[in-house]
N, C-alpha and C positions, 0 to 999 in steps of 0.2 A: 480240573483246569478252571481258573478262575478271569475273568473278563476284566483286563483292565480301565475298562470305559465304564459307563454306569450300567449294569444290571436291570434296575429295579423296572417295571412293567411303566413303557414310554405310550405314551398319547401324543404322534407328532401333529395333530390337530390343533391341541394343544400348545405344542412348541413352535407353530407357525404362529401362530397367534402372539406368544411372548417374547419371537423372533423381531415381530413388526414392529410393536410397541418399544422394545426395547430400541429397536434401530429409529424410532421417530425421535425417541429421548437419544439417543448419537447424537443424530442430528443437531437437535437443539444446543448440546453443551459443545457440540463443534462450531457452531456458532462463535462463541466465546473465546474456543481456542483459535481458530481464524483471526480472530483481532490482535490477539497475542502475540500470533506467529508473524502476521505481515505490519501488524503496528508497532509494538513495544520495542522491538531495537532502533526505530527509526527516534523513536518517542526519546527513550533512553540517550541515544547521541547524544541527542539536543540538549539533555539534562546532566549527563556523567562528566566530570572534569578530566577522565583520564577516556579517551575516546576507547582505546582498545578494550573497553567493559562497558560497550553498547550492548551487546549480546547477555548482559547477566541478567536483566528480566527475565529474560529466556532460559535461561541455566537457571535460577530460583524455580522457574514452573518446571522445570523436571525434576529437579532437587526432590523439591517437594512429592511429587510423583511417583519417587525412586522410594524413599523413605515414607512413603504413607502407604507403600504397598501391600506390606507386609502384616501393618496395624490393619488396614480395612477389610482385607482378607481374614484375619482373626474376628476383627469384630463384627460381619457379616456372621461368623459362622454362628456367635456365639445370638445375634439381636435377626438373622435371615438377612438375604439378598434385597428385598424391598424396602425398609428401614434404615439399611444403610448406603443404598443409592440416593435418600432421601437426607441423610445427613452431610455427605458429598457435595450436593444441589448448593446446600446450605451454605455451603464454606465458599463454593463457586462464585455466590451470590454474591456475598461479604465482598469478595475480592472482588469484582467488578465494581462497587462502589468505592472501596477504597483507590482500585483504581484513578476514577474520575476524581478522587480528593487527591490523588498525589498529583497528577497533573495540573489543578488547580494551585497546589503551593510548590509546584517546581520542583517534588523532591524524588532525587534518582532513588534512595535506599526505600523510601514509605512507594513507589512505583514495581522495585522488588518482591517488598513484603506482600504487594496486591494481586502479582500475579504466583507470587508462594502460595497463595491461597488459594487461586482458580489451579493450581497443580494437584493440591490435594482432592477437586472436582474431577478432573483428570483422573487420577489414581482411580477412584471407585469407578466411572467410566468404563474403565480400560476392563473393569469384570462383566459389563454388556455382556462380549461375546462369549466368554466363560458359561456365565448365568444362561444362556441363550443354547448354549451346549451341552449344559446342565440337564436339562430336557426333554432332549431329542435321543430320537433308536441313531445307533452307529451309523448307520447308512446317510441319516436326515444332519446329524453333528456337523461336516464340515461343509455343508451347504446354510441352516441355522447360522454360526458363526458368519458365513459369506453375508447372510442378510443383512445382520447388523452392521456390518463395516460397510455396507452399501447406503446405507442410510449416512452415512457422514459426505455423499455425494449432495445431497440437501444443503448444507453447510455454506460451502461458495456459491454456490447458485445465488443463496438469499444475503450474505455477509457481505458481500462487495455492496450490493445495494443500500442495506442498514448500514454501512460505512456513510458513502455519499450521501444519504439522509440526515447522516447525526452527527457526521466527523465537526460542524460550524453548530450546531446546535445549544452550545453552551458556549458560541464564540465570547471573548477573546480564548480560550481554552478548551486550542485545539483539539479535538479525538474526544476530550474529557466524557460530551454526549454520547459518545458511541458505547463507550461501558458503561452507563447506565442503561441506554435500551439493553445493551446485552444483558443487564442483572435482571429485566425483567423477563427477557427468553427467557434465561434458566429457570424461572421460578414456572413456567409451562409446562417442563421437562419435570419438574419438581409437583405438580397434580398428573402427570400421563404415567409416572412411575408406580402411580397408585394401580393400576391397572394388569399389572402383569400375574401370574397366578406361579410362585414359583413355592411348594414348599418349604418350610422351616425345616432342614435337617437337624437338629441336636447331635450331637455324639451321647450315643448310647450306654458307652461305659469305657473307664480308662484304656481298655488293651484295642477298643474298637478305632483305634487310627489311622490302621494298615502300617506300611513298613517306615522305619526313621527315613527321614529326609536326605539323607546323604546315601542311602541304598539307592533311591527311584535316579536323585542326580549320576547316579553311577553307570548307570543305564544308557551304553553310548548312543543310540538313537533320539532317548532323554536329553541327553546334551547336544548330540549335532542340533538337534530340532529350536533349544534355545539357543544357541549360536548362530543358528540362520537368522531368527528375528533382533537378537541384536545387529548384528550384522546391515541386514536389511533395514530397520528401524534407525540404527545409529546412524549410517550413512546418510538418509532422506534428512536426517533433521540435521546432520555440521554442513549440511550442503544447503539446508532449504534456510536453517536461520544465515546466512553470509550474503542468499540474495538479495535481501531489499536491500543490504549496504551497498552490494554490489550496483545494481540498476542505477540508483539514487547518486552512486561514487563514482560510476565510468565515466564519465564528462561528456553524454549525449544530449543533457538537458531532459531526462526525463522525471515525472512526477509523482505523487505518491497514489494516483489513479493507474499509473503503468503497474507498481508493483501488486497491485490488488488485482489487478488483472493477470499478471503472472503467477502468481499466488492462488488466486482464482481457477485457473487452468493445472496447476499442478493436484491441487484438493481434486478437483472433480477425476484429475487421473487417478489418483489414488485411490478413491470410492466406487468410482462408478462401475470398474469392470469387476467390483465384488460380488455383483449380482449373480456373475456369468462365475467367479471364482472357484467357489464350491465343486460345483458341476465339473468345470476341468479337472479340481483335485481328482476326482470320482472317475475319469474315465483315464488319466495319464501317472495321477499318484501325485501326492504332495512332493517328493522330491525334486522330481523332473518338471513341475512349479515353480518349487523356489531358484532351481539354475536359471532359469527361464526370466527370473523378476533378477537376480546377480551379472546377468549378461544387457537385462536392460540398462540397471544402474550402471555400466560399464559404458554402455551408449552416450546417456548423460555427461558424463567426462568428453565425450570423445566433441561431442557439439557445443558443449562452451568453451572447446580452445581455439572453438574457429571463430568466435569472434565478439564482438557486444553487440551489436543488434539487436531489437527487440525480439527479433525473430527468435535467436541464436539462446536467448533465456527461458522463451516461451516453450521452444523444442526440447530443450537440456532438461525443465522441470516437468514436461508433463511425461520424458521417460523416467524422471524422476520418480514420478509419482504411479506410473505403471511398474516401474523394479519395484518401488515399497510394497504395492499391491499384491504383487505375484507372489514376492517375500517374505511377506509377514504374514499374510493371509494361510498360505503353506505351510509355515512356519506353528502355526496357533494350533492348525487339523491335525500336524503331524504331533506337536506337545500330548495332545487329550488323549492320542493313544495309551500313552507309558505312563499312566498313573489307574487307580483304581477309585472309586465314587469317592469312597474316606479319607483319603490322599488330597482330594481335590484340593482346599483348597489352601493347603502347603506348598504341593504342587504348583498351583498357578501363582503364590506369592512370592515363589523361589522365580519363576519363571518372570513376572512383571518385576520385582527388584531388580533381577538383572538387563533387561533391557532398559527398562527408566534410568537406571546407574549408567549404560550405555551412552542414552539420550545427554543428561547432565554432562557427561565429558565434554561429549561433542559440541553441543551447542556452548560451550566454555574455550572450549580451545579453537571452534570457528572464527570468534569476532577476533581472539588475539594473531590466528593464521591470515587473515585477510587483513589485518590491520600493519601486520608486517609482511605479506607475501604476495596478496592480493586475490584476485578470483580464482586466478590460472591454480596458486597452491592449494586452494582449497577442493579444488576440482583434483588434481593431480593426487589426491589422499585416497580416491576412488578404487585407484587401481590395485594397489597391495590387499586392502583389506575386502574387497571381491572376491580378488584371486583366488584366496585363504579360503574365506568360505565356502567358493565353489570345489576349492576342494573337499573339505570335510561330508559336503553333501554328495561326492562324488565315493568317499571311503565310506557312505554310511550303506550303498550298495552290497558292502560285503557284508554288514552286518546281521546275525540273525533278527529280525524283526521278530520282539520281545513282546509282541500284544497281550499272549497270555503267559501265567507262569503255576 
């Protein structure tokens, strides 16, 4: 019987250690995505002739995302994990500069292409947790993984503030200063990356792959487990990019300081109880997890039809951001089972493809939903595609659990 997680003799000493650093550098390139998420549709409004494609900044950085998943994941295996989170940095960087130049000549499409590029920063990112579970003994993997995503609780803590430091800083052109200081976080994340000690795995020889890709996908637990994190991932973001239009559109007279604030409060839900994540997987089971984060996002729905208040958004995102948590986080522990070391990182490019492909819809068909339906529809999309999922993770209980084979 062979152990579908990795094998090889772990030092979680070791993987604490890679867990940390890794999750400081989260942090840092969450940074970046913060300003993306709570600025770039407001930004775009103001620039797009056709309103209802304020939301495509936002759908470019997942684009990008979806479609870089696949390459970074090959080209980690082929260059290692350190090398290629340092080329990622790279591209982050670019597109925060670009950014501040699109905003400087008004141009909605070169505004796109800038946060196309911080998507592709994204993509390599999003192997943190992977790289981080990479690591660790079975037991330490879905607490490791929890670190990392805990570390993107760092992100709104400090992004709301470098907002209001730098949003006038290159006045008359608004925000413009803000992704500049953010080109210079990433480049922070870009030296503390040097720091992790993960080795370079090679593939040893052609048949050393482990099984085709469409065997492991086949693997119903394999699939409920990426079905939960799109699920979970896809909702948080057609629901999170539609709120600053929302806040900014309800006709309470609220400002681009409210949305940063709610914004602010949803991040930190999403991060913060990753700490404690892990640890729950470990004593209840990543399934009985991720209903748990599918029942919060159901909440979400249920508190913004009661009303616009600031209150009413603030409450709605930070269960927001606790469904993502529970969801995704579960979701990630429960993936790393159903593959083998050699598998990895097919495996995790099948599995990030399909969530970022997730992400891209949604944040696409968000700003057209609110633009012709308003908050209430976008909210109201909550409810079918929960449902769904809580089912599958409810039929994954009959499942034989396939760990080894």
């Amino acid at each position: 019987m062979t152990d579908l997680a990795l094998n090889s003799p772990i030092n979680d000493k070791a993987s604490k250690r890679n867990a940390i650093i890794l999750a400081l550098c989260f942090a840092l390139g969450g940074v970046t995505t913060f300003c993306v998420m709570s600025l770039a549709a407001n930004v775009g409004y103001g620039m797009a002739a056709d309103k209802g494609n304020a939301t495509l900044p936002i759908t470019a950085f997942l684009v990008a995302s979806m479609f870089t998943s696949i390459p970074a994941s090959m080209l980690m295996q082929k260059i290692g994990r350190k090398s290629g989170f340092r080329i990622g940095i790279i591209f982050g960087t670019l597109g925060c500069l670009l950014a501040a130049y699109s905003i400087y000549l008004s141009s909605f499409w070169l505004l796109c292409a800038s946060t196309f590029l911080i998507g592709i920063m994204a993509s390599f990112q999003a192997f943190y947790r992977f790289a981080a579970a990479d690591t660790a003994s079975d037991r330490f993997k879905s607490v490791a993984v929890s670190w990392v995503m805990f570390g993107g609780v760092l992100a709104p803590i400090v992004a709301p503030s470098l907002i209001s430091y730098s949003k006038n800083l290159l006045d008359p052109y608004f925000i413009a200063g803000t992704f500049i200081v953010a080109a210079a976080v990433t480049m922070v994340a870009f030296v503390l990356v040097g720091f992790i000690n993960i080795p370079h795995e090679t593939t040893k020889s052609k048949k050393d792959t482990g099984r085709p890709l469409l065997e492991i996908i086949k693997q119903p637990l394999f699939a409920i487990s990426v079905g939960a994190a799109m699920a979970s991932y896809g909702l948080m973001t057609f629901v999170m990019t539609a709120t600053p239009l929302a806040i900014l559109g309800c006709g309470q007279g609220y400002e681009i300081d409210d949305v940063t604030f709610v914004i602010q409060w949803h991040a930190i839900a999403m991060y913060g109880p990753a700490f404690f994540t892990g640890k729950i997987i470990q004593r209840i089971g990543a399934q009985t997890v991720i209903m748990l984060g599918l029942v919060m996002l159901t909440g979400c729905a249920v508190v913004a039809a009661m009303g616009v208040e600031l209150s009413h958004f603030w409450v709605a995102l930070v269960l927001l951001g606790l469904g993502w948590n529970f969801g995704f986080v579960g979701a990630t522990a429960m993936v790393t089972k159903y593959y083998r070391s050699e598998e990895k990182f097919k495996a995790q490019a099948f599995n990030d493809f399909c969530v970022f492909g997730t992400l891209a819809i949604g944040s696409f068909a968000s700003g057209k939903i609110y633009n012709h339906w308003g908050w209430d529809g976008v909210t109201m999309i909550i409810y079918p595609i929960a449902a769904f999922a809580l089912l599958l993770v409810l039929l994954s209980f009959f499942f034989k659990d396939q760990k080894t084979v």
